[in-house]
PDBQT receptor file of N, H, CA, C and O in Angstrom, charges set to zero:
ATOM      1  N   UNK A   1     -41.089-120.367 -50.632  1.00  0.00    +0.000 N 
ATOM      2  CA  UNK A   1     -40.455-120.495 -49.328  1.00  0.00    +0.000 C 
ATOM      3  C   UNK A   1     -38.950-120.706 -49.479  1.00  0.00    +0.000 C 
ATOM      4  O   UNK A   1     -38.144-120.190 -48.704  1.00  0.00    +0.000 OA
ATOM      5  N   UNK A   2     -38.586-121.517 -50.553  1.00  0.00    +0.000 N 
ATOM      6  H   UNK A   2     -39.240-121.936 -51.182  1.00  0.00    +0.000 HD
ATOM      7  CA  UNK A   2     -37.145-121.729 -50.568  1.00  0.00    +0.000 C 
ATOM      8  C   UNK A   2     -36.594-120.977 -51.146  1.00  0.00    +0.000 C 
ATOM      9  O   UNK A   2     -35.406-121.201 -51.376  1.00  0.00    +0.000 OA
ATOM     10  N   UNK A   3     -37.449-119.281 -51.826  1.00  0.00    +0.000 N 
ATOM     11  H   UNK A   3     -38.414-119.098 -51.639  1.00  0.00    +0.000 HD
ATOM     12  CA  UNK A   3     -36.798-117.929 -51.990  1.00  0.00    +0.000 C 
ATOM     13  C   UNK A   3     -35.926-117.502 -50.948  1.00  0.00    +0.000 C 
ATOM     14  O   UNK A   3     -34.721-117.262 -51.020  1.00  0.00    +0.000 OA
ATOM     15  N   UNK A   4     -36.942-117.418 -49.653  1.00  0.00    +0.000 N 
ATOM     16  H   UNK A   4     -37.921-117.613 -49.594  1.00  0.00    +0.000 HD
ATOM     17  CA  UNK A   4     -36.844-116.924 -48.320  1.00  0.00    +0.000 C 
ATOM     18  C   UNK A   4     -35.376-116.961 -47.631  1.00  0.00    +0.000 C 
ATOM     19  O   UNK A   4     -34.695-116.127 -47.034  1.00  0.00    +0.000 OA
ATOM     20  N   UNK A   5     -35.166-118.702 -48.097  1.00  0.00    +0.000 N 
ATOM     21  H   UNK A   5     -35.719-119.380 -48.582  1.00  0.00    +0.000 HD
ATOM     22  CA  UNK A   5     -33.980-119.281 -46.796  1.00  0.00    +0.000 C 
ATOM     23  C   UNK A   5     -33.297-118.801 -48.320  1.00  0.00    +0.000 C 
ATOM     24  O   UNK A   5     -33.454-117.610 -48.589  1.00  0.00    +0.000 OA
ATOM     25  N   UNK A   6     -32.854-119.302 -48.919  1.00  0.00    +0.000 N 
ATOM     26  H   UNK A   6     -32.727-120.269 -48.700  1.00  0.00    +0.000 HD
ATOM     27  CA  UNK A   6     -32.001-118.736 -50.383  1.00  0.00    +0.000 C 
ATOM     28  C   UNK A   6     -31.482-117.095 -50.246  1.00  0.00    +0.000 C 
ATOM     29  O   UNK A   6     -30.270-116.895 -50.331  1.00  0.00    +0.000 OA
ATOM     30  N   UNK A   7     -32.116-116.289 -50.099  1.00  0.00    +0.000 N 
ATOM     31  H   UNK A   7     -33.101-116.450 -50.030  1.00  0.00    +0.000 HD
ATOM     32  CA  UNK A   7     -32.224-115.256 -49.923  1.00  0.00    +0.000 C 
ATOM     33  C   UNK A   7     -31.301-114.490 -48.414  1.00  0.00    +0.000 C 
ATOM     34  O   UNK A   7     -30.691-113.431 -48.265  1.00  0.00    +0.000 OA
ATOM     35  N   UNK A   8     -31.533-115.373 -47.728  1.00  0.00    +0.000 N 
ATOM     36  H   UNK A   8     -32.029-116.233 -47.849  1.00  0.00    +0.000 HD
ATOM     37  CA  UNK A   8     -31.055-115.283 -46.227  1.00  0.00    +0.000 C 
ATOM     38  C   UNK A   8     -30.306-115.322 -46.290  1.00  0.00    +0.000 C 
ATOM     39  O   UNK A   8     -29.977-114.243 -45.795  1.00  0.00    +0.000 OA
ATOM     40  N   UNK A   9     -28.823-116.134 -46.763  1.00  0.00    +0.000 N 
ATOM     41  H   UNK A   9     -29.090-117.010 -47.164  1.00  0.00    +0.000 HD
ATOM     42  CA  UNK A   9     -27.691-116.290 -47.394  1.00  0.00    +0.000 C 
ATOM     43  C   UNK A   9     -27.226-115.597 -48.069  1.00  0.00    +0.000 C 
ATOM     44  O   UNK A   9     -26.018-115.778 -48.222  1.00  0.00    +0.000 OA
ATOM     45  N   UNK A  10     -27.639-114.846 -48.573  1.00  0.00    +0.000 N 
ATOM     46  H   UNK A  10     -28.620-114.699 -48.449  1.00  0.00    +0.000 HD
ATOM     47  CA  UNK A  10     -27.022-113.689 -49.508  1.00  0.00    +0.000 C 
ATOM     48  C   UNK A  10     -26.925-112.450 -48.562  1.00  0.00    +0.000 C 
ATOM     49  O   UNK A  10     -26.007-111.662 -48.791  1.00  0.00    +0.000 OA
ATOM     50  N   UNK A  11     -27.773-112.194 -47.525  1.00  0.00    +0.000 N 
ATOM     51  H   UNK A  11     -28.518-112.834 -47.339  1.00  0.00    +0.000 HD
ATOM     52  CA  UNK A  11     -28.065-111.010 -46.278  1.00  0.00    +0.000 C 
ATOM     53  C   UNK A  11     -26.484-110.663 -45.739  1.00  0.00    +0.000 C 
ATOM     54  O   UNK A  11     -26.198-111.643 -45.052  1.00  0.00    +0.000 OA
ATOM     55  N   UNK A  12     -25.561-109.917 -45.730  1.00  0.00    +0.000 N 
ATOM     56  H   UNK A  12     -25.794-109.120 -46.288  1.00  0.00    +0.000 HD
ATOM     57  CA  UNK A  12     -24.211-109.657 -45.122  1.00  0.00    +0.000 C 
ATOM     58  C   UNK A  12     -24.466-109.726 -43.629  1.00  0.00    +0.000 C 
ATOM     59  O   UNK A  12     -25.403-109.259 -42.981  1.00  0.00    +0.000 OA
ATOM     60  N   UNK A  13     -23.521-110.345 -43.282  1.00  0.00    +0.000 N 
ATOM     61  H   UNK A  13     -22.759-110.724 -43.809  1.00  0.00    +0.000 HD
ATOM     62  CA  UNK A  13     -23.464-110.674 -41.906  1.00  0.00    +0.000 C 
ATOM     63  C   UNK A  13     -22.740-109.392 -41.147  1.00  0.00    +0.000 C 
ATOM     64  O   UNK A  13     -21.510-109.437 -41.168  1.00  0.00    +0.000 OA
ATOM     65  N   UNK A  14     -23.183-108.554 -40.654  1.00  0.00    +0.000 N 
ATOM     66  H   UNK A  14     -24.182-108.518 -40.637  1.00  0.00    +0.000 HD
ATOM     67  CA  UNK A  14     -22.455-107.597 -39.936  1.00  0.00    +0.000 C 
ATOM     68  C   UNK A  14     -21.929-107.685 -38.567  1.00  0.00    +0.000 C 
ATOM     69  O   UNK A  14     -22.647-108.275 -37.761  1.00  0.00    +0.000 OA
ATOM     70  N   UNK A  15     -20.871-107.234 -38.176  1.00  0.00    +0.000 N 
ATOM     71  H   UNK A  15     -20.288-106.755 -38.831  1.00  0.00    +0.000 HD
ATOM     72  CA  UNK A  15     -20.717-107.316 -36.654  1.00  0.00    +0.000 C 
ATOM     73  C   UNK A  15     -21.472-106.749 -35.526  1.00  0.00    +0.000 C 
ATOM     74  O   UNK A  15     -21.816-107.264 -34.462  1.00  0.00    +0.000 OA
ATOM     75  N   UNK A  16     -21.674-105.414 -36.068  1.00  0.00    +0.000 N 
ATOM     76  H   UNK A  16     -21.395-104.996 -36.932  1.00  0.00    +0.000 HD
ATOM     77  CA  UNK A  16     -22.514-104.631 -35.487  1.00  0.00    +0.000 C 
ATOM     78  C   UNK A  16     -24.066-104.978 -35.753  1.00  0.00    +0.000 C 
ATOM     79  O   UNK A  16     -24.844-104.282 -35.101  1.00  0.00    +0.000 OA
ATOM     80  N   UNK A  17     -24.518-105.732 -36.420  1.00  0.00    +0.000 N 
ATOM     81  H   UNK A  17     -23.886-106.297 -36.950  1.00  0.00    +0.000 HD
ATOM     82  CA  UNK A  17     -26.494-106.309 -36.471  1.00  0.00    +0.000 C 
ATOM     83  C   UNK A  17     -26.157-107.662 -36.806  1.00  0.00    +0.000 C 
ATOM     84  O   UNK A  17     -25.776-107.988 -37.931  1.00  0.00    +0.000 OA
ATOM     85  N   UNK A  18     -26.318-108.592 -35.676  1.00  0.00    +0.000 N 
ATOM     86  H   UNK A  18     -26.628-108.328 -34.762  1.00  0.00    +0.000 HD
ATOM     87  CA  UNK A  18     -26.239-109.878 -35.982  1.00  0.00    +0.000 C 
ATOM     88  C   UNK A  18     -27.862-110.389 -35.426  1.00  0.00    +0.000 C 
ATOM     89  O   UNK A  18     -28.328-111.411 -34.922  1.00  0.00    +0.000 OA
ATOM     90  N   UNK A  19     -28.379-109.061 -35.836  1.00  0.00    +0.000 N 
ATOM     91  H   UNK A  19     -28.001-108.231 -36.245  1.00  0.00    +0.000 HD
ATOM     92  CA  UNK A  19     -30.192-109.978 -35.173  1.00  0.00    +0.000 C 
ATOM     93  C   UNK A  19     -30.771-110.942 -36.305  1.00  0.00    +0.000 C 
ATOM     94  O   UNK A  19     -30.749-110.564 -37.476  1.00  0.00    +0.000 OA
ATOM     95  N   UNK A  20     -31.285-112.177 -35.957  1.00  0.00    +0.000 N 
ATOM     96  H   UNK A  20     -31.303-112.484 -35.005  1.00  0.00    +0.000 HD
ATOM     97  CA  UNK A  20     -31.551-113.122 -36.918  1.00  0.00    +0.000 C 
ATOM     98  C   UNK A  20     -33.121-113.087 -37.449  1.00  0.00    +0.000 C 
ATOM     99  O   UNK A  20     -33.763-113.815 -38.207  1.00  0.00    +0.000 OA
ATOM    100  N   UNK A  21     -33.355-112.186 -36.877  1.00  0.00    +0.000 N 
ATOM    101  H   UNK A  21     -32.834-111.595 -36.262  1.00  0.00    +0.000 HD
ATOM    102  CA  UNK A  21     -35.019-111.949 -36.742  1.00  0.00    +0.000 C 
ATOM    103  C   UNK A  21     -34.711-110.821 -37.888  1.00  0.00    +0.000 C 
ATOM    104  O   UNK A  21     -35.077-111.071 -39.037  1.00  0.00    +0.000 OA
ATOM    105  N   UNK A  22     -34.146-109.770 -37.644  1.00  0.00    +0.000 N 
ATOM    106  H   UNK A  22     -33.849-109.567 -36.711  1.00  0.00    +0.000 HD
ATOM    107  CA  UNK A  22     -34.122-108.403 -38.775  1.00  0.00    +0.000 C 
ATOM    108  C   UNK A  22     -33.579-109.437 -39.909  1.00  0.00    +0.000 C 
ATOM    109  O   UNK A  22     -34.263-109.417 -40.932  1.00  0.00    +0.000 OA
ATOM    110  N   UNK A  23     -32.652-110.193 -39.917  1.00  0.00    +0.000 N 
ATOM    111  H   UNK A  23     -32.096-110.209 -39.086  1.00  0.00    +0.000 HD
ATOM    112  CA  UNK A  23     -31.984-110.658 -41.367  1.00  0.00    +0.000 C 
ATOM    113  C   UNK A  23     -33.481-111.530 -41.796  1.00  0.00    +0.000 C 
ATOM    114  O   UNK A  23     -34.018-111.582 -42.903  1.00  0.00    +0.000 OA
ATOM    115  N   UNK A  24     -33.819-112.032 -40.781  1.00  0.00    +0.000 N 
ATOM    116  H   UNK A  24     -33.382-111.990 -39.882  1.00  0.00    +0.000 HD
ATOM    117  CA  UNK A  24     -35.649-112.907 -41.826  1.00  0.00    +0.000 C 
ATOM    118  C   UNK A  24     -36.230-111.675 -42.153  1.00  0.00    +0.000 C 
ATOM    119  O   UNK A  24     -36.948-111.959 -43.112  1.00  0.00    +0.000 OA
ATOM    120  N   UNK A  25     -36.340-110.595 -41.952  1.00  0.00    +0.000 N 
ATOM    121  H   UNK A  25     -35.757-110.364 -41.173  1.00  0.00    +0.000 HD
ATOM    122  CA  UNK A  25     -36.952-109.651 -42.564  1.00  0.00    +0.000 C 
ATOM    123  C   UNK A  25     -36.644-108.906 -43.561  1.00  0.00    +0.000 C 
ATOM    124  O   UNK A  25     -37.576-108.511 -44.262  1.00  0.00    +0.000 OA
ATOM    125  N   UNK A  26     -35.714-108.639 -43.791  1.00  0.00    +0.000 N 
ATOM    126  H   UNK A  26     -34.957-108.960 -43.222  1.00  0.00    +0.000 HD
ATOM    127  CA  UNK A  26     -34.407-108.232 -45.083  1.00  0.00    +0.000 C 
ATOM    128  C   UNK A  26     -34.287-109.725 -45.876  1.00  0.00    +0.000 C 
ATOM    129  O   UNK A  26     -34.172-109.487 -47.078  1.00  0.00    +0.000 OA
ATOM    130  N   UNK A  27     -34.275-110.958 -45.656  1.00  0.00    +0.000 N 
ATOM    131  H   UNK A  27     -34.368-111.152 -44.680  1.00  0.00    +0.000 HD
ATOM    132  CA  UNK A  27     -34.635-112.412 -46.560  1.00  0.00    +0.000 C 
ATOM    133  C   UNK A  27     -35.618-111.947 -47.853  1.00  0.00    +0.000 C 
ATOM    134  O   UNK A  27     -35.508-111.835 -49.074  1.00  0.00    +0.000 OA
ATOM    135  N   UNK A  28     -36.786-111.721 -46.676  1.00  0.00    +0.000 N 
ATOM    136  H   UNK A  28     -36.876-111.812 -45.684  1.00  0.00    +0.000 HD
ATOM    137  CA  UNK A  28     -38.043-112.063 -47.291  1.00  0.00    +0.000 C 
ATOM    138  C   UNK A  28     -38.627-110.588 -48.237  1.00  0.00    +0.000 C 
ATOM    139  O   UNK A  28     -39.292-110.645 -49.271  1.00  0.00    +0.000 OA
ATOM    140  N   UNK A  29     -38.192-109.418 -47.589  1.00  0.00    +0.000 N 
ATOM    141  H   UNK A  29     -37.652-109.372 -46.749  1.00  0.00    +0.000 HD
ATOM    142  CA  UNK A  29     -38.032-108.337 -48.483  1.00  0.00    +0.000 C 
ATOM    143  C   UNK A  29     -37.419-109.003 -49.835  1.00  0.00    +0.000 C 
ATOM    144  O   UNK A  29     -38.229-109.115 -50.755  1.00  0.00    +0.000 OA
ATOM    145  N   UNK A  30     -36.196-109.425 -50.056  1.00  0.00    +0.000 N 
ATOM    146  H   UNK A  30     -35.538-109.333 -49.308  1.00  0.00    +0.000 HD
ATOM    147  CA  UNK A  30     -35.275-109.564 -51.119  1.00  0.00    +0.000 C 
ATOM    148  C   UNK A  30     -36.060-110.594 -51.876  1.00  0.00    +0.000 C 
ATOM    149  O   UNK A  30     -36.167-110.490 -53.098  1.00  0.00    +0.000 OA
ATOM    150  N   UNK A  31     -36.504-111.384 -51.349  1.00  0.00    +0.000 N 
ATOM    151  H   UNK A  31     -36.417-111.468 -50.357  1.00  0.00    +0.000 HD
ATOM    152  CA  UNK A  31     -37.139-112.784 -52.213  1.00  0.00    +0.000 C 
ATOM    153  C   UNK A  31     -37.990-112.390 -52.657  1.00  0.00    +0.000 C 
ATOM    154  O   UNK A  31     -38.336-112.693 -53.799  1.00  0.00    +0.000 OA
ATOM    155  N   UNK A  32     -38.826-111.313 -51.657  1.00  0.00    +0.000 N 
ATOM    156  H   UNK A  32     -38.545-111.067 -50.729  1.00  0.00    +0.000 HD
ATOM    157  CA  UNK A  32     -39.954-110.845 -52.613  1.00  0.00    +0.000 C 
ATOM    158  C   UNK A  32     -39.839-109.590 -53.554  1.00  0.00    +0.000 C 
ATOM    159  O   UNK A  32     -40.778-109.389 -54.325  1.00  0.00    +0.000 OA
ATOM    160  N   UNK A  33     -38.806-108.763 -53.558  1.00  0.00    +0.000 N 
ATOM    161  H   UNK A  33     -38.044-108.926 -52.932  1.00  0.00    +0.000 HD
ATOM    162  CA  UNK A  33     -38.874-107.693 -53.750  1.00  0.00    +0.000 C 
ATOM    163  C   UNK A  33     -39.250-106.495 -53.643  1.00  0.00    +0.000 C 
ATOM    164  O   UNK A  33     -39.215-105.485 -54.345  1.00  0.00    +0.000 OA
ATOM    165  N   UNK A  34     -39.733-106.871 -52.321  1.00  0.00    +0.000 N 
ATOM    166  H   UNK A  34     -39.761-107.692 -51.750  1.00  0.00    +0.000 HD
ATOM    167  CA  UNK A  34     -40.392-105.233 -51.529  1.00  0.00    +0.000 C 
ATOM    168  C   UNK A  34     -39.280-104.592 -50.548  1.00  0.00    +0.000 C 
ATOM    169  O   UNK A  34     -38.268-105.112 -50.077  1.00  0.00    +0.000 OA
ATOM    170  N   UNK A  35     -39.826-103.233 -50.389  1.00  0.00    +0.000 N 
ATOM    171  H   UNK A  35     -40.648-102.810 -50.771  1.00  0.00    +0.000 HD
ATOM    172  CA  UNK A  35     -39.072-102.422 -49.919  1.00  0.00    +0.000 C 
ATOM    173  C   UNK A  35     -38.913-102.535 -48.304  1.00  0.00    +0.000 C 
ATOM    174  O   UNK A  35     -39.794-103.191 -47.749  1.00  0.00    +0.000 OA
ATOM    175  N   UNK A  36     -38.234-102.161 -47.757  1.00  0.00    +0.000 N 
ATOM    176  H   UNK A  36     -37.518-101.628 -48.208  1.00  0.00    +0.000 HD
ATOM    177  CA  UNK A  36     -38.148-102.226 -46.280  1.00  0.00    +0.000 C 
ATOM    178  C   UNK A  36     -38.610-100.957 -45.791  1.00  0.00    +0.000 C 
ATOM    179  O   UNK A  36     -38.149 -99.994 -46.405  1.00  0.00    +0.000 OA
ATOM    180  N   UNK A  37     -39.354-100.715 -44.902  1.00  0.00    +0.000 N 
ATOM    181  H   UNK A  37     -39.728-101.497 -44.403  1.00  0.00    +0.000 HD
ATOM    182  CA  UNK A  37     -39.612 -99.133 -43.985  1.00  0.00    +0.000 C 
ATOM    183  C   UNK A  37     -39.373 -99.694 -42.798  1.00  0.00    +0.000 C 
ATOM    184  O   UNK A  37     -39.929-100.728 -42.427  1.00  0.00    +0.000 OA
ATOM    185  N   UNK A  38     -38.538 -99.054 -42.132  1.00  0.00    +0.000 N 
ATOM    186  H   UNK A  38     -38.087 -98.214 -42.434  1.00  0.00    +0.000 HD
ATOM    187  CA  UNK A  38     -37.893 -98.982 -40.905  1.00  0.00    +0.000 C 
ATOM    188  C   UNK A  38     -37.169 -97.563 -40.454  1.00  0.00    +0.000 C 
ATOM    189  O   UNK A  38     -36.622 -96.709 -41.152  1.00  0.00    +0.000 OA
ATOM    190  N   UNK A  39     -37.380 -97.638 -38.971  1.00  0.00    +0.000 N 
ATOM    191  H   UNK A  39     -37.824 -98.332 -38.404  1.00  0.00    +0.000 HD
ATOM    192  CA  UNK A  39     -36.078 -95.923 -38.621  1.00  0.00    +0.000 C 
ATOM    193  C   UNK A  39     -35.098 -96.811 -38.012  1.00  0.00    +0.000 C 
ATOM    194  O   UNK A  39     -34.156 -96.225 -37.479  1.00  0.00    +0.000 OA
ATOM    195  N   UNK A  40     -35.092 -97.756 -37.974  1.00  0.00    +0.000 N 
ATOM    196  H   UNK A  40     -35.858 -98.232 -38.407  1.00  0.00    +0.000 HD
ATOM    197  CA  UNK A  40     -33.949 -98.312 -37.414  1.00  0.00    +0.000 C 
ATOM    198  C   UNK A  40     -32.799 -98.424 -38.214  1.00  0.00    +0.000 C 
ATOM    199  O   UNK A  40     -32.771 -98.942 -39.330  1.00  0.00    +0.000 OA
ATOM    200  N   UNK A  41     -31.441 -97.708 -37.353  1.00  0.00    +0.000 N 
ATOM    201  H   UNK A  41     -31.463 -97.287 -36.446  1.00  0.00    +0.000 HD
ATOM    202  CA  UNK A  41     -30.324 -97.366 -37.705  1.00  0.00    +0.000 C 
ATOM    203  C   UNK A  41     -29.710 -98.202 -38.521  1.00  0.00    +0.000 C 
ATOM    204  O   UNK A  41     -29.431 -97.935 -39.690  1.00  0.00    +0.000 OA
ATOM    205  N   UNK A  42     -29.342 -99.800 -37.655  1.00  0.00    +0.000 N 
ATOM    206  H   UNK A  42     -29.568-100.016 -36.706  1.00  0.00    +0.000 HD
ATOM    207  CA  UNK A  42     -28.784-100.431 -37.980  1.00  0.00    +0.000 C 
ATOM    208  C   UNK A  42     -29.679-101.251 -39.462  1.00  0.00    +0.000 C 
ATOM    209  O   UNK A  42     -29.112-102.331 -39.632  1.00  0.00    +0.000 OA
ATOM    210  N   UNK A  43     -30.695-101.096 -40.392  1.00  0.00    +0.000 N 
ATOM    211  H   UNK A  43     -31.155-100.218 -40.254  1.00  0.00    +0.000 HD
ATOM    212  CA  UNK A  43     -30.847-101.130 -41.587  1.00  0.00    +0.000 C 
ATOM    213  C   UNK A  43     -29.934-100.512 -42.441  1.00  0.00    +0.000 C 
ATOM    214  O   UNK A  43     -29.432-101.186 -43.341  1.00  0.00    +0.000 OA
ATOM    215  N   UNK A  44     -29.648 -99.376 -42.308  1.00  0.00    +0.000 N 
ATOM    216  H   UNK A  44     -30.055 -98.828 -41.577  1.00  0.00    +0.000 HD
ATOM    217  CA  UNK A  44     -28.915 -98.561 -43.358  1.00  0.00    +0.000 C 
ATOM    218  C   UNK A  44     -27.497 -99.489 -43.666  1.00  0.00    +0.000 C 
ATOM    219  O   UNK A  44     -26.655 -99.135 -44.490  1.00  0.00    +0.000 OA
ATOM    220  N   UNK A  45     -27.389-100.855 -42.770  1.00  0.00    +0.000 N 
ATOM    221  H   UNK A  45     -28.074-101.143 -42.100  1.00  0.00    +0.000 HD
ATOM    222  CA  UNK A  45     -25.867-101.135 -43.281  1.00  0.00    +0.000 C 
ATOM    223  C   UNK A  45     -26.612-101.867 -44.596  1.00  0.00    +0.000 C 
ATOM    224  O   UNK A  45     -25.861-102.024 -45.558  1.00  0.00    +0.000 OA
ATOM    225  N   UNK A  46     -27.635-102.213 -44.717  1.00  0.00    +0.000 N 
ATOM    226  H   UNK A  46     -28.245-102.085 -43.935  1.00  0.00    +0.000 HD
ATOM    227  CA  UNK A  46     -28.158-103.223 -46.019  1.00  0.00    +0.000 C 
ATOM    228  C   UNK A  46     -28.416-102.476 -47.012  1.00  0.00    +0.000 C 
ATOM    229  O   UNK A  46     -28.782-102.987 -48.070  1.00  0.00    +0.000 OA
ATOM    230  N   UNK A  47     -28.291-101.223 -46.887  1.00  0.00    +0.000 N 
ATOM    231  H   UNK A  47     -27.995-100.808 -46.028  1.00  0.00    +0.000 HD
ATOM    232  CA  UNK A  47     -28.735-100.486 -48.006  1.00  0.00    +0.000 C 
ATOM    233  C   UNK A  47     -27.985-100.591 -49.399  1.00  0.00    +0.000 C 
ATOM    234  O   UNK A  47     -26.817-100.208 -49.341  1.00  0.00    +0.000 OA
ATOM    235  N   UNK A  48     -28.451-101.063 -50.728  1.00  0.00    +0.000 N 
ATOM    236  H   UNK A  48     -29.400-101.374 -50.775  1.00  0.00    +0.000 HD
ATOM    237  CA  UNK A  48     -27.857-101.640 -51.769  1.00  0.00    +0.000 C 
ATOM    238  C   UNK A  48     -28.320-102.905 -52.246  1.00  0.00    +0.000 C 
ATOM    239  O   UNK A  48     -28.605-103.235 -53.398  1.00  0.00    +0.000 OA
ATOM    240  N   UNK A  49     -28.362-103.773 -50.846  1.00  0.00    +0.000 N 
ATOM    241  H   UNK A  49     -28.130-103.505 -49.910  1.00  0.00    +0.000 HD
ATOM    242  CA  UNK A  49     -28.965-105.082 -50.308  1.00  0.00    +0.000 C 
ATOM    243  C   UNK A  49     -30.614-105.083 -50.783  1.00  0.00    +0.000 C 
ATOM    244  O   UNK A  49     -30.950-105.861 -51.675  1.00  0.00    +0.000 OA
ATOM    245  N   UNK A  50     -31.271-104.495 -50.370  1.00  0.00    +0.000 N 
ATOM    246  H   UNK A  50     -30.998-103.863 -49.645  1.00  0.00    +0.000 HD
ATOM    247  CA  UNK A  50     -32.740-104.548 -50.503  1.00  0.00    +0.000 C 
ATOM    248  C   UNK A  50     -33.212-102.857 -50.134  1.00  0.00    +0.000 C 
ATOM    249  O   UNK A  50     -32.618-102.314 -49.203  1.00  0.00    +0.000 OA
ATOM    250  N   UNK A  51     -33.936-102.328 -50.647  1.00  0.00    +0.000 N 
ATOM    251  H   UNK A  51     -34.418-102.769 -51.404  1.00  0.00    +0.000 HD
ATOM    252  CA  UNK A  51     -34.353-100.912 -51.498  1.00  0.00    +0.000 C 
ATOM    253  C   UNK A  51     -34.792-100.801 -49.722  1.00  0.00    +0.000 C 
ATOM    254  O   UNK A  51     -35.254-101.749 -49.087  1.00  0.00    +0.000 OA
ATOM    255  N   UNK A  52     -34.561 -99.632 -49.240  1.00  0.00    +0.000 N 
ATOM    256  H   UNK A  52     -34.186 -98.862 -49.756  1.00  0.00    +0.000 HD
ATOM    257  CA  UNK A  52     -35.155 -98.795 -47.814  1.00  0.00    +0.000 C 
ATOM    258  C   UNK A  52     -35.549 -97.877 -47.605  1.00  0.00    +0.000 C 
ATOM    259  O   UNK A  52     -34.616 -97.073 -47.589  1.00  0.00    +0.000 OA
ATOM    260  N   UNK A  53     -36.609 -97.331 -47.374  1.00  0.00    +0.000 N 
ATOM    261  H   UNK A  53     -37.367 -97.983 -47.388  1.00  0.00    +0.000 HD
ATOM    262  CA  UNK A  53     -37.595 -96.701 -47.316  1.00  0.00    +0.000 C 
ATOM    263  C   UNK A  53     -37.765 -96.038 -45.822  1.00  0.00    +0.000 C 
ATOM    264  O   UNK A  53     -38.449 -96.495 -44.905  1.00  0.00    +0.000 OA
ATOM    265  N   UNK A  54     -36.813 -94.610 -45.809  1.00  0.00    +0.000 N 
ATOM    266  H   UNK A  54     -36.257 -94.239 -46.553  1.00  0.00    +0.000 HD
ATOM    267  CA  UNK A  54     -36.809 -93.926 -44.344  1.00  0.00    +0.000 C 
ATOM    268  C   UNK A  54     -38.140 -93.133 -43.909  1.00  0.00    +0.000 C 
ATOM    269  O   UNK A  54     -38.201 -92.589 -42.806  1.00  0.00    +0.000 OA
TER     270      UNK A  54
């Protein structure tokens, strides 16, 4: 669990995606090391961040 919030902190804060709900989801990807699948646009700014899967 203290991957999770650890992890969250490292997530870039963008101007344009400040949803706190997508960054717990990009957290917990990273802590765990799984990939993200999403069509949502505003992912592609994390790309580098945690592996994405269009």
């Amino acid at each position: 669990m203290d991957a999770h919030i650890l992890s969250y902190l490292v997530i870039p804060l963008f101007d344009q995606h400040r949803d706190p709900f997508d960054r717990l989801i990009l957290a917990t990807a990273l802590a765990e090391n799984w990939p993200v699948i999403s069509a949502d646009e505003k992912f592609r700014l994390y790309d580098g961040v945690v592996q994405l899967i269009w």
